[in-house]
FIDO-321829 format. One record per residue: residue number from 1; residue in one letter; x, z, y of N, C-alpha, C, CB in turn. Coordinates in Angstrom, 1 decimal. Glycine has a CB too. Layout:
! FIDO-321829
> pos code n.u n.w n.v ca.u ca.w ca.v c.u c.w c.v cb.u cb.w cb.v
> NUM a X Z Y X Z Y X Z Y X Z Y
...
//
This chain:
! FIDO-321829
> pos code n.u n.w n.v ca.u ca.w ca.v c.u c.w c.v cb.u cb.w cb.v
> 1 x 37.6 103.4 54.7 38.3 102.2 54.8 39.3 102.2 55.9 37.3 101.0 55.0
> 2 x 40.4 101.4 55.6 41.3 101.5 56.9 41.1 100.1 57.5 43.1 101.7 56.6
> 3 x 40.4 99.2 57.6 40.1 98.4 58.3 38.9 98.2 58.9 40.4 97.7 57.9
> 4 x 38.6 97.4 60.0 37.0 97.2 60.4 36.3 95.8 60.0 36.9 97.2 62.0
> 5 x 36.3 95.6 58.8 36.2 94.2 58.6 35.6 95.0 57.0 37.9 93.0 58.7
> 6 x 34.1 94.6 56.9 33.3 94.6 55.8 33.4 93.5 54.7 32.1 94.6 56.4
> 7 x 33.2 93.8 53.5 33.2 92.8 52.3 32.1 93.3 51.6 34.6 92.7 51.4
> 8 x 31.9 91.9 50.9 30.8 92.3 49.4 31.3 93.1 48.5 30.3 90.9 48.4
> 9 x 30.7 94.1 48.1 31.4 95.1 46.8 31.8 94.1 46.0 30.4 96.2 45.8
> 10 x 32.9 94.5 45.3 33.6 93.9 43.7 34.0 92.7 44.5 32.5 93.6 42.1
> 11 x 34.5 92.0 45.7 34.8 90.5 45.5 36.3 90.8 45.3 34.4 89.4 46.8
> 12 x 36.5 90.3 44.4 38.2 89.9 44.1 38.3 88.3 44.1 38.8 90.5 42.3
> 13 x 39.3 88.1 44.8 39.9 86.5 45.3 41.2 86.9 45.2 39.4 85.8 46.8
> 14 x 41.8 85.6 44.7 43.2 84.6 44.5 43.0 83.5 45.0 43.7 84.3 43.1
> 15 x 44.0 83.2 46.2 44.0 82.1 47.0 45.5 81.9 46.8 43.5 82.4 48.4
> 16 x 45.5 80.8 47.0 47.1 79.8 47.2 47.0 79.6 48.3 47.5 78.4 46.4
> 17 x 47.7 79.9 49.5 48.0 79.7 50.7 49.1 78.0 50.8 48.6 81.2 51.1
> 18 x 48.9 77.3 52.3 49.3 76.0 51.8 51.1 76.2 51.8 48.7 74.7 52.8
> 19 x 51.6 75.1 51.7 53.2 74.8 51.3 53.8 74.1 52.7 53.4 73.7 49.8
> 20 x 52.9 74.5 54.6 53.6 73.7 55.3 55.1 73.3 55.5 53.1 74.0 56.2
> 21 x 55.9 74.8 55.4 57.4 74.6 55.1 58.4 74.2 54.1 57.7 75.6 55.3
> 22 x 57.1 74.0 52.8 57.5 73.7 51.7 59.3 74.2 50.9 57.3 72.4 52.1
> 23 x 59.3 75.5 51.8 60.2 76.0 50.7 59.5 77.5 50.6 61.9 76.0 51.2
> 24 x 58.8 78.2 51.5 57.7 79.4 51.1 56.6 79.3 50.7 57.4 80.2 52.0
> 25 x 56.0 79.7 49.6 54.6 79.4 48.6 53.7 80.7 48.9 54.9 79.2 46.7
> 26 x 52.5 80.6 49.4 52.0 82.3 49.5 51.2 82.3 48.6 51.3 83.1 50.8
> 27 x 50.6 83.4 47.6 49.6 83.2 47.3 49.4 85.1 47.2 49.5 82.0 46.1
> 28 x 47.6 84.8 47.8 46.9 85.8 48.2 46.2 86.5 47.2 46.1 85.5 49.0
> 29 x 46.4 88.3 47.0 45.3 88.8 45.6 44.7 89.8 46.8 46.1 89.8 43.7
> 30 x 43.4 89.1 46.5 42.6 90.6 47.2 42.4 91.8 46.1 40.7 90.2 47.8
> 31 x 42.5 92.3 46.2 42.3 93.7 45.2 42.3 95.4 46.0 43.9 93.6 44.1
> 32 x 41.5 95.6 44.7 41.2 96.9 45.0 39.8 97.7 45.7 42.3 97.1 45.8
> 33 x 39.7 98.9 45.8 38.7 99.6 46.4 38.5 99.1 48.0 38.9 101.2 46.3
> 34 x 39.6 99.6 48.9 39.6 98.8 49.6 40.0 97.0 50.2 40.0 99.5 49.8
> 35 x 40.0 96.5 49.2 40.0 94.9 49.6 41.0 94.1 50.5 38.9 94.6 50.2
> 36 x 41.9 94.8 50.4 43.6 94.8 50.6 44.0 93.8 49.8 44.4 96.2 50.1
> 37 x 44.6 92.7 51.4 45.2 91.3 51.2 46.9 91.6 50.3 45.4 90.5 52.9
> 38 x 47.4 91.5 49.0 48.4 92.1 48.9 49.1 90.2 48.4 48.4 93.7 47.9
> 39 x 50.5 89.7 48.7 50.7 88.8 48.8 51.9 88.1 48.2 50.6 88.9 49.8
> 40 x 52.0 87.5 47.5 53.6 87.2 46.5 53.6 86.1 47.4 53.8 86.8 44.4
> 41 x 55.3 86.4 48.0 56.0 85.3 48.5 56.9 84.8 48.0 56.5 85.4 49.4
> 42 x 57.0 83.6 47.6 58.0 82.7 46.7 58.5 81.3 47.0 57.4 82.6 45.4
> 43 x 60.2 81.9 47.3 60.5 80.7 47.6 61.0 79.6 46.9 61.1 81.0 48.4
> 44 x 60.4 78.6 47.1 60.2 77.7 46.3 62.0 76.9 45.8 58.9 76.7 47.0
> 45 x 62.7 76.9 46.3 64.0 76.7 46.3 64.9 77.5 45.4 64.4 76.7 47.5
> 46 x 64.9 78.8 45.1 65.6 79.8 44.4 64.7 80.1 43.6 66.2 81.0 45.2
> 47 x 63.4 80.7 43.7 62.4 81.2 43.0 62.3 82.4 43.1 62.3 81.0 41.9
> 48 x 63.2 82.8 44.1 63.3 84.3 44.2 62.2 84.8 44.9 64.4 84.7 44.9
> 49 x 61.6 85.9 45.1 59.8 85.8 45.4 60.3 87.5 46.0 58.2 85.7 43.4
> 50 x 59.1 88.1 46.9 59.0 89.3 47.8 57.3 89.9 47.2 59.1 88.8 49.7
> 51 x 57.1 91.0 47.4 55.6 91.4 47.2 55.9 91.9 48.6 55.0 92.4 45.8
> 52 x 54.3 91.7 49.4 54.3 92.1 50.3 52.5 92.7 50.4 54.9 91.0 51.3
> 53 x 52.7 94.2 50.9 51.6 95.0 50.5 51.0 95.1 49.1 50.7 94.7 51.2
> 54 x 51.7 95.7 48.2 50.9 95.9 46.8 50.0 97.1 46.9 52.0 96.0 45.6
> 55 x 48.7 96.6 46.7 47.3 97.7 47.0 47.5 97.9 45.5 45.4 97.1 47.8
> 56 x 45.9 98.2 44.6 46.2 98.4 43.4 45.7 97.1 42.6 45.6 99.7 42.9
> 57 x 45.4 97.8 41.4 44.5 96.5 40.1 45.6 95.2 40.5 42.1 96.0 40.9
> 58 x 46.8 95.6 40.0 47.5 94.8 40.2 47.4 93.5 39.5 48.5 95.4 40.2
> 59 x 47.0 93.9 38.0 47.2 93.1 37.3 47.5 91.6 37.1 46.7 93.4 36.9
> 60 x 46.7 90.9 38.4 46.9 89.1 38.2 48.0 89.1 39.1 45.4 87.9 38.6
> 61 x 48.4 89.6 39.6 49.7 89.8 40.2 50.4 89.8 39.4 49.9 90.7 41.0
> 62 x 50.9 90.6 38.7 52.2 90.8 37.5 52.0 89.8 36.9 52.2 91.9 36.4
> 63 x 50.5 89.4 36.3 50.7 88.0 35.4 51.4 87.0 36.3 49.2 87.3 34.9
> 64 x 51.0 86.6 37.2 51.4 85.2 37.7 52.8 85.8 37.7 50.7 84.6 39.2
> 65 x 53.5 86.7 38.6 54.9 87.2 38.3 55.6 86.7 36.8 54.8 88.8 38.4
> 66 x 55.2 87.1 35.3 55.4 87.3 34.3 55.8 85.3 33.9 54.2 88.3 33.7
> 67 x 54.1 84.9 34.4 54.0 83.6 34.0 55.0 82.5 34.8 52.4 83.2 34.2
> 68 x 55.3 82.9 35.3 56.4 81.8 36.3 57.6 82.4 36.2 56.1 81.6 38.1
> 69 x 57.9 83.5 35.8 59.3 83.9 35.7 60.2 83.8 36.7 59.8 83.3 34.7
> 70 x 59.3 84.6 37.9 60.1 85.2 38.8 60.8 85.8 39.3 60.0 85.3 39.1
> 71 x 61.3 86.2 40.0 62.9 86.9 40.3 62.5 87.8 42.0 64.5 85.1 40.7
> 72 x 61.6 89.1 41.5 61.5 89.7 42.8 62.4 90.8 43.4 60.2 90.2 42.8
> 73 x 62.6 90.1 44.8 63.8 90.6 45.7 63.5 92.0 46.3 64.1 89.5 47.0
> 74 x 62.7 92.0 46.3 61.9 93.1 47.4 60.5 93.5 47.1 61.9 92.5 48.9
> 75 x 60.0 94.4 47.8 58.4 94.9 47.9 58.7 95.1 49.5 57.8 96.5 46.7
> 76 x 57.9 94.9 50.1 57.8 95.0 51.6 56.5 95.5 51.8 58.0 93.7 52.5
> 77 x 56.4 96.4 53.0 55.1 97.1 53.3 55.1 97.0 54.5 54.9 98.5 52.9
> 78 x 53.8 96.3 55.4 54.2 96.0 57.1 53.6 97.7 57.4 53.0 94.4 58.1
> 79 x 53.0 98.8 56.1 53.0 100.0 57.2 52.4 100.7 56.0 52.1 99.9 58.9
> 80 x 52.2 102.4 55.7 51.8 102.7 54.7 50.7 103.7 54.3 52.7 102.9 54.2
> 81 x 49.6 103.0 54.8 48.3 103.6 54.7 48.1 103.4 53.6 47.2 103.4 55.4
> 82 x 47.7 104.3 52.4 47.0 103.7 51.0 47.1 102.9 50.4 46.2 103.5 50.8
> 83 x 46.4 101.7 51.0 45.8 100.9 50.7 47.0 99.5 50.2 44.8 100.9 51.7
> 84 x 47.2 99.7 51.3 49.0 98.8 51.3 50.4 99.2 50.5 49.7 99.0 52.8
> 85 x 50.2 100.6 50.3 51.2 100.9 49.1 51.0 101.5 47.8 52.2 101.8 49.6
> 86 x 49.4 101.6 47.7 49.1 102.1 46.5 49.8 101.5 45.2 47.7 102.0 46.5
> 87 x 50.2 100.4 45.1 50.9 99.9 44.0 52.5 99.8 44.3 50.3 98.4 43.6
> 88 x 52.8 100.1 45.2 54.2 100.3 45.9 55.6 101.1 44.8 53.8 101.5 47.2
> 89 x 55.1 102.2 44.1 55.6 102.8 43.3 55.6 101.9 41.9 54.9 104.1 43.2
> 90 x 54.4 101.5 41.5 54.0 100.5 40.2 55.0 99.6 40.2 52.7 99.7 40.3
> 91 x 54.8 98.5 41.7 55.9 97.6 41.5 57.2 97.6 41.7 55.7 96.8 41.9
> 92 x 58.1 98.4 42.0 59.2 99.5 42.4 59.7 99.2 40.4 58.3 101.7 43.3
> 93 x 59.1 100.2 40.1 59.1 100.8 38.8 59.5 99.7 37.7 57.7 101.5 38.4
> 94 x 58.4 98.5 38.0 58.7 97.4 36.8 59.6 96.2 37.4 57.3 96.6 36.3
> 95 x 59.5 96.0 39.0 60.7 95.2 39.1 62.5 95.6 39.6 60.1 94.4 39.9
> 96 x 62.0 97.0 39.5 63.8 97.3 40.1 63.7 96.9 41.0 65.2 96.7 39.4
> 97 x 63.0 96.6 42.4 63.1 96.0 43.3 62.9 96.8 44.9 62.2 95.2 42.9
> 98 x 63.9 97.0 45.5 63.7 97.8 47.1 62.6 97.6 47.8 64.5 97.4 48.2
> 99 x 62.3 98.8 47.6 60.9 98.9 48.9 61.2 99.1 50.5 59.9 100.5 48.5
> 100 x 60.7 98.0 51.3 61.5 98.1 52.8 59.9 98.5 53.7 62.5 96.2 53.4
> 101 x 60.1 99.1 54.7 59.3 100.4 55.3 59.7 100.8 56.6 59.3 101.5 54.4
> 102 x 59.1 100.5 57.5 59.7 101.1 58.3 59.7 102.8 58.4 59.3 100.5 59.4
> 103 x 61.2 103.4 59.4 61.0 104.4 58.9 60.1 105.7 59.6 62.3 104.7 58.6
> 104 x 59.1 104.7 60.6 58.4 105.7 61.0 56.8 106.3 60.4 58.5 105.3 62.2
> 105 x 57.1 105.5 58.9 55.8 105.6 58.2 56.7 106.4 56.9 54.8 104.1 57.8
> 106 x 57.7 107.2 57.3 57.7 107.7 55.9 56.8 109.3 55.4 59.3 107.8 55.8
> 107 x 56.0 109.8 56.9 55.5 110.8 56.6 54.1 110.0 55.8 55.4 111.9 58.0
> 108 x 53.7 108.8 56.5 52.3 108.6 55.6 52.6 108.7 54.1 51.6 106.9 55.9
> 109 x 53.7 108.1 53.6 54.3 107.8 52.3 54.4 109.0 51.5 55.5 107.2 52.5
> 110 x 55.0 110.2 52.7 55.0 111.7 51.7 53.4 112.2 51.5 56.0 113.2 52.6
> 111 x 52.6 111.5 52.3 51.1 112.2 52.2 50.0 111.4 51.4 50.6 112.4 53.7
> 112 x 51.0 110.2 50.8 50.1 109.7 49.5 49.1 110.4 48.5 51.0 109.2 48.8
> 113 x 49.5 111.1 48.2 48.7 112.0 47.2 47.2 112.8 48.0 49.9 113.4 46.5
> 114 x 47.7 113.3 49.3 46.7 113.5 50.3 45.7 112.1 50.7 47.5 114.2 51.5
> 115 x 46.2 111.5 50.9 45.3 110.2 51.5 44.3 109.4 50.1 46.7 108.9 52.3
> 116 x 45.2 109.7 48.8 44.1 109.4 47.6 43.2 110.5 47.8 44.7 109.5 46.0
> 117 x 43.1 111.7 48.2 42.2 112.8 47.7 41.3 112.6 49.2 43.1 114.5 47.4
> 118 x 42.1 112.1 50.1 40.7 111.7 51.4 39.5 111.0 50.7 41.2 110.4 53.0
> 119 x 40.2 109.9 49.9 39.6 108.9 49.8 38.8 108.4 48.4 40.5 108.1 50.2
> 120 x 39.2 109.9 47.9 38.8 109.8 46.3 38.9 108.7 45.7 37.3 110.1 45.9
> 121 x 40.6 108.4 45.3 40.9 107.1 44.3 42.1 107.6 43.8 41.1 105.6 45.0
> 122 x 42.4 107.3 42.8 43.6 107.9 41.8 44.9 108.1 42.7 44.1 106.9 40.6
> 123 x 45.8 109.1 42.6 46.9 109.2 43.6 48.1 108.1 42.8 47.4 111.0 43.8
> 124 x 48.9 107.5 43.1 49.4 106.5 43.1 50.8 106.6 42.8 49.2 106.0 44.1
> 125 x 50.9 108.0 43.5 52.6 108.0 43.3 53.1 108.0 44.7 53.3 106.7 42.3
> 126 x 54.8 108.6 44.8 55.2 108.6 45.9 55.9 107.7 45.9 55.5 109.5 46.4
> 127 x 56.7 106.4 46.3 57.4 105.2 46.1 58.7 105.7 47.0 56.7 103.8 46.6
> 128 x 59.6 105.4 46.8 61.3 105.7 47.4 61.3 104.4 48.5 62.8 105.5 46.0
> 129 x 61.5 105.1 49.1 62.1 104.0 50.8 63.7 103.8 50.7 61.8 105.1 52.8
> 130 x 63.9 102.4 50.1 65.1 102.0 50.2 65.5 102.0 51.0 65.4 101.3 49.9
> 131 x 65.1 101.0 51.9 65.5 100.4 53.4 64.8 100.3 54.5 65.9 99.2 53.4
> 132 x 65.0 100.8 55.4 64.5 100.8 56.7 64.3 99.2 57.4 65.6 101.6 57.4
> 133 x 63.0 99.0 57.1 62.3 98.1 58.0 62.4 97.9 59.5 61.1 98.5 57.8
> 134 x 63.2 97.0 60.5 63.7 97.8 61.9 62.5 97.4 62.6 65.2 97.3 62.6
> 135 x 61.9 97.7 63.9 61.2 97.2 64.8 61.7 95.8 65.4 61.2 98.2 65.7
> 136 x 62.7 95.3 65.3 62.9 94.6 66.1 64.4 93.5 65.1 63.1 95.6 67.7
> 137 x 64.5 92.4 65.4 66.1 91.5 65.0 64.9 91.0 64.0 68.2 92.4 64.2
> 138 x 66.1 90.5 62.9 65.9 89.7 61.9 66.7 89.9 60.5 66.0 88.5 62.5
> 139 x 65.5 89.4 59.3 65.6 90.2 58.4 65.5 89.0 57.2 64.6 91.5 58.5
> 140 x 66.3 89.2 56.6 66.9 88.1 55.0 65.8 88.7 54.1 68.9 88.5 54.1
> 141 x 64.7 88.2 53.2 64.1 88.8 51.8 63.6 87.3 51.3 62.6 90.0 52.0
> 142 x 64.3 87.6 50.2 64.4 86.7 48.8 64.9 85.5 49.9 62.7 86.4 47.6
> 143 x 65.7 85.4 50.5 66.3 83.8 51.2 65.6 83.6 52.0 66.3 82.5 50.5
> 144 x 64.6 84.1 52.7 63.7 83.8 53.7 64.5 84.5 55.1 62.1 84.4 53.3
> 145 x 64.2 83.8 56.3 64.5 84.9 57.4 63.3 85.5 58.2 65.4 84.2 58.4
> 146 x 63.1 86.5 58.6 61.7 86.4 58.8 62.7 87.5 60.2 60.2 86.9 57.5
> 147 x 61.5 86.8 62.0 61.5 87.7 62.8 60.8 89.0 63.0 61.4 87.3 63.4
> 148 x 61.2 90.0 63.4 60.6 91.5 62.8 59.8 92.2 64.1 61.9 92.7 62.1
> 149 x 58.2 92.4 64.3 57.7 92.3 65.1 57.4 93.6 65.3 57.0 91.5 65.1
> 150 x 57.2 94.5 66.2 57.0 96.1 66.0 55.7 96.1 66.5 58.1 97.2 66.8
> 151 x 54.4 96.3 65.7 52.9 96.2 66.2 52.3 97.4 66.2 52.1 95.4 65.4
> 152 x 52.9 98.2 66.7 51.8 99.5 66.9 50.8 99.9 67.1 51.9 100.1 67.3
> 153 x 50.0 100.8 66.7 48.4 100.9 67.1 47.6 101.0 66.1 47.8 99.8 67.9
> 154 x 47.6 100.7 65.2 47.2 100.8 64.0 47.5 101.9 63.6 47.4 100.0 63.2
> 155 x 49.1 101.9 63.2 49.8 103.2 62.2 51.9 103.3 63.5 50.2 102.2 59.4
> 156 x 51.9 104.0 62.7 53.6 104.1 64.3 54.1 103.1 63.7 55.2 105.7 64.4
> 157 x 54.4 102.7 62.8 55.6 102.6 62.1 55.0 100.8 62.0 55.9 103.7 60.5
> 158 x 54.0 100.2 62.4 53.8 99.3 61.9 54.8 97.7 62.2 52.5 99.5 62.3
> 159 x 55.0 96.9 61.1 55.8 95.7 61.5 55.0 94.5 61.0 57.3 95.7 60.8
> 160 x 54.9 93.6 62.0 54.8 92.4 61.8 55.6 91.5 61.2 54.7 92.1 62.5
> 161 x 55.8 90.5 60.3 57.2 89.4 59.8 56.9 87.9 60.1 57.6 89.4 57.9
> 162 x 56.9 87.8 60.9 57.0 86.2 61.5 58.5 85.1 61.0 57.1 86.4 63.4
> 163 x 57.8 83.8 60.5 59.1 82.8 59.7 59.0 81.4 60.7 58.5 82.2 57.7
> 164 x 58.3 81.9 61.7 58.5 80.3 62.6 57.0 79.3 62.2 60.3 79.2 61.8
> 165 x 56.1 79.7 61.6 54.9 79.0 61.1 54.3 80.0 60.8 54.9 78.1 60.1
> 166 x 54.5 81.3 60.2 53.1 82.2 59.4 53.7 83.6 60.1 52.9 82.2 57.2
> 167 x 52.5 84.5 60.2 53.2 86.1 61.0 51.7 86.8 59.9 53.0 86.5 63.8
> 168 x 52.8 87.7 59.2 52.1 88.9 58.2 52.2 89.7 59.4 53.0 89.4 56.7
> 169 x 50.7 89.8 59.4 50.5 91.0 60.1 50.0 92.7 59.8 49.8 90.6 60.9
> 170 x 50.0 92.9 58.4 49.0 93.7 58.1 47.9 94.0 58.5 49.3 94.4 58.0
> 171 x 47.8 95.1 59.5 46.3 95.4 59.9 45.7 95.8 61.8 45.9 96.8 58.9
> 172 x 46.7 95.4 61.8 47.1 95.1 63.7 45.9 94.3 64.5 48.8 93.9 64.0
> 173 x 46.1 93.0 63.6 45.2 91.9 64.1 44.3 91.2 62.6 46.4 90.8 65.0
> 174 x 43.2 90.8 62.8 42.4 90.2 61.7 41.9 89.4 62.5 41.3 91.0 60.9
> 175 x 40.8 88.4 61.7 39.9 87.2 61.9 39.1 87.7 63.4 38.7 87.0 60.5
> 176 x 38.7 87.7 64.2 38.0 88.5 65.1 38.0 89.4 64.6 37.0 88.3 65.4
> 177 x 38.8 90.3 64.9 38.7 92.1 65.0 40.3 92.1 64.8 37.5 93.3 63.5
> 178 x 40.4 93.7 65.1 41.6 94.1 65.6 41.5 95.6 64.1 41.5 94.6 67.7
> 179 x 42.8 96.2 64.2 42.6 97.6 63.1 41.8 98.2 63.6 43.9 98.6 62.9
> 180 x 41.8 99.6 62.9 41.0 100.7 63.4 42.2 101.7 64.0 40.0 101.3 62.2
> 181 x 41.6 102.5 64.9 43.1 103.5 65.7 42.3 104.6 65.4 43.7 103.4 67.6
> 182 x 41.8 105.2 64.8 41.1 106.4 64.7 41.6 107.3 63.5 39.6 106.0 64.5
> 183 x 42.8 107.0 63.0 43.6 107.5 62.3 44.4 108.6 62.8 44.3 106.6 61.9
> 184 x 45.3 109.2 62.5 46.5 110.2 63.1 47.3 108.9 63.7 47.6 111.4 61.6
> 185 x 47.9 109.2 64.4 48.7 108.3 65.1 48.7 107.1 65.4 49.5 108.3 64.9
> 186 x 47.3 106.2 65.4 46.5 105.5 65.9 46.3 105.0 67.3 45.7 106.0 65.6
> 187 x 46.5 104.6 68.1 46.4 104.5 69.3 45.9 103.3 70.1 47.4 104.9 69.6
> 188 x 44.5 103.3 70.5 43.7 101.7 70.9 44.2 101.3 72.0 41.9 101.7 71.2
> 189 x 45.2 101.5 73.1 45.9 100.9 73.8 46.9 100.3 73.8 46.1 101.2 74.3
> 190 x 47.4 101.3 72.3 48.7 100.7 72.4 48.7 99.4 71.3 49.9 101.8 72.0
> 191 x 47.5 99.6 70.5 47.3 98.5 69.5 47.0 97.2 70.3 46.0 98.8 68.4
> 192 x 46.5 97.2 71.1 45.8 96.0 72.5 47.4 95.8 72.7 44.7 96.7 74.5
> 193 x 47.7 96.4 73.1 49.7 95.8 73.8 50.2 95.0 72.8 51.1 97.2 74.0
> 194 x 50.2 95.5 71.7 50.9 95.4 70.5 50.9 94.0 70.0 50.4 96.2 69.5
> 195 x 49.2 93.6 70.4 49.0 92.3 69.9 49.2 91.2 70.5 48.2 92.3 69.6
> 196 x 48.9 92.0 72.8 48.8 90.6 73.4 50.4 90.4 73.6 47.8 90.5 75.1
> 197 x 51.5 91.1 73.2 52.7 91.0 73.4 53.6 90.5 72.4 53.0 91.9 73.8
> 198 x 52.8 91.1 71.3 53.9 90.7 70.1 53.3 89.1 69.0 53.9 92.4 68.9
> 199 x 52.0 89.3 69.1 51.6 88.4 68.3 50.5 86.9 69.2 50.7 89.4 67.2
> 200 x 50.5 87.8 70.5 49.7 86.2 71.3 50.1 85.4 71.8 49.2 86.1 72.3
> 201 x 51.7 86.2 72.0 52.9 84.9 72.4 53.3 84.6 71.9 53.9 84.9 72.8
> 202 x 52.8 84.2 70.1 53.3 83.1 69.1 52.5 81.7 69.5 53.0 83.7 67.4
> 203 x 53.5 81.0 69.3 52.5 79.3 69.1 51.3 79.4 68.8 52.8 78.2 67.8
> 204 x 50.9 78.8 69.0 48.8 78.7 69.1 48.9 78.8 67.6 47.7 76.7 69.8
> 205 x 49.5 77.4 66.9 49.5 77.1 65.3 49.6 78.2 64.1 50.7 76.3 65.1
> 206 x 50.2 79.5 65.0 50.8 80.4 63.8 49.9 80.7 62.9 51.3 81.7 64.0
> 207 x 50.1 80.6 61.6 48.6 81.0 60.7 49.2 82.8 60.7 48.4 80.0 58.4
> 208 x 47.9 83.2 60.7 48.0 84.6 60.8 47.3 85.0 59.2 47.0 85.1 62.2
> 209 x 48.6 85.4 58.8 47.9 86.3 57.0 48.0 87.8 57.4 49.2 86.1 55.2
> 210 x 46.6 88.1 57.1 45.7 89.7 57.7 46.0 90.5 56.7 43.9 89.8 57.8
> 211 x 45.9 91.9 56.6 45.7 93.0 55.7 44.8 92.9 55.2 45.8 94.1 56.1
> 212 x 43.5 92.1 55.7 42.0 92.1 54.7 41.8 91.0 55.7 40.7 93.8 54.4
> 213 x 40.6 91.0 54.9 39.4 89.8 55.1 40.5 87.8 55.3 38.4 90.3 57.3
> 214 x 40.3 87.3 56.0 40.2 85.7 56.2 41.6 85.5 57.1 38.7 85.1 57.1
> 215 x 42.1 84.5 56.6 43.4 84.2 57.6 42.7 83.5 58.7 44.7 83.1 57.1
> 216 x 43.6 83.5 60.0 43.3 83.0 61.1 44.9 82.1 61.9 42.7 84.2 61.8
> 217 x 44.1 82.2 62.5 45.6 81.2 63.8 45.8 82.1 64.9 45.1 79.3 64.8
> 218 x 46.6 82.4 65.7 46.9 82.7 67.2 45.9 81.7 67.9 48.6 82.5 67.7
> 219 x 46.1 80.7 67.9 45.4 80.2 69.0 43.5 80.5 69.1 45.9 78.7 68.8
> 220 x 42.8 80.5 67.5 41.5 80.9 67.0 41.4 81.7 67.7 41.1 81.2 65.8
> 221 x 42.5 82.7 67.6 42.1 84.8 68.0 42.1 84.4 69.4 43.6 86.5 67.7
> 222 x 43.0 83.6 70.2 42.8 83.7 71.7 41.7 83.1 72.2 43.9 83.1 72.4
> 223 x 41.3 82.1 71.3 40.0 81.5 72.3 38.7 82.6 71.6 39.5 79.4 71.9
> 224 x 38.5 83.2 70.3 37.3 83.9 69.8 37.0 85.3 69.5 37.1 83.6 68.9
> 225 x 38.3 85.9 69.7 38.5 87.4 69.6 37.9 88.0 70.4 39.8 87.8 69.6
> 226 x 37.1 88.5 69.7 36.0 89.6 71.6 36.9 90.7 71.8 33.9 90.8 71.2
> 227 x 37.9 90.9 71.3 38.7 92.5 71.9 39.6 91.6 72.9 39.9 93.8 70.4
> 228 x 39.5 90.6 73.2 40.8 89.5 74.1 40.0 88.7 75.1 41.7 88.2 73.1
//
């Protein structure tokens, strides 16, 4: 598993995340072996929509895609361990749509096929890196602006996307607990920096959407987080 955050075997959940800005709609598919939060963003004004981490068992994903007749701008990956891009290629393929990455995860991405065989699960495919995900400024997907947070410690290459109310973090920061750094280029100090710098100095309010398990707030993690 690339996270530290346990689940019940087989739970698959679909959550609708709320509408506070009322022009971004999230809604959440847990899926897969590993239980990878993968996330359709859709903005409610254009309808133009982003996938952000597509793990696998995509399928109620596409449906709802299919069923609302959406218009996806992008696939975004906050970093590319497995688990987060295993459907990366899939959805690439059916929506014609740029895969953005930063570019210091493009060696995890060439070692896809290796990281299925760590992990004994079908190899997935290697997905094309359109665009370079930057560490840092600000970044337009499907009409949204989102600030671009560089969270390292987890994986190098890792980004946060903050909109002024919600910060995707992938797997940096969770519900109480933090990633795991016990990976190749992993690093538990620098993941601690990563977070009390990049993601503690957000508003208390920020809802925090995780790579797995339960959303949280900045302000929850600062008062309950035992790694803080």
């Amino acid at each position: 598993m690339f996270d530290n955050i346990r689940h019940p075997a087989g739970m698959k959940k679909i959550y609708e995340r709320g509408r506070e800005n009322r022009e971004m709609n999230i809604v959440m598919f847990e899926n897969g072996p590993f239980m990878v939060n993968t996330y359709l963003v859709i903005n409610e004004k254009t309808n133009e929509s982003f996938i952000l981490d597509p793990g696998s068992e995509l399928e109620p994903l596409i449906n709802r895609i299919k069923k609302e007749k959406l218009d996806i701008s992008a696939i975004v990956c906050t970093h590319a361990h497995i688990d987060h891009v295993a459907g990366a290629k899939l959805v690439q393929d059916r929506f014609s749509a740029p895969l953005y990455l930063n570019e210091q995860e493009k060696e995890w991405v060439k070692a896809l096929p290796a990281q299925a065989r760590m992990f004994c699960v079908p190899d997935p495919g290697v997905p094309t890196i359109d665009r370079n995900l930057p560490e840092s400024g600000t970044v337009e997907i499907a009409g949204i602006t989102f600030t671009l947070l560089h969270t390292p410690g987890h994986s190098p290459g890792s980004i946060s996307l903050y909109d002024g109310n919600t910060v995707f973090c992938g797997d940096a920061l969770f519900n109480m607990s933090i990633g795991r750094t016990d990976l190749p280029g992993g690093d538990y100090q620098t993941l601690i920096r990563s977070i009390e710098e990049k993601l503690l100095t957000l508003p208390g309010n920020t809802r925090v959407l995780c790579g797995h398990g339960p959303e949280t707030t900045i302000d929850f993690e600062k008062r309950m987080n035992p790694f803080f």
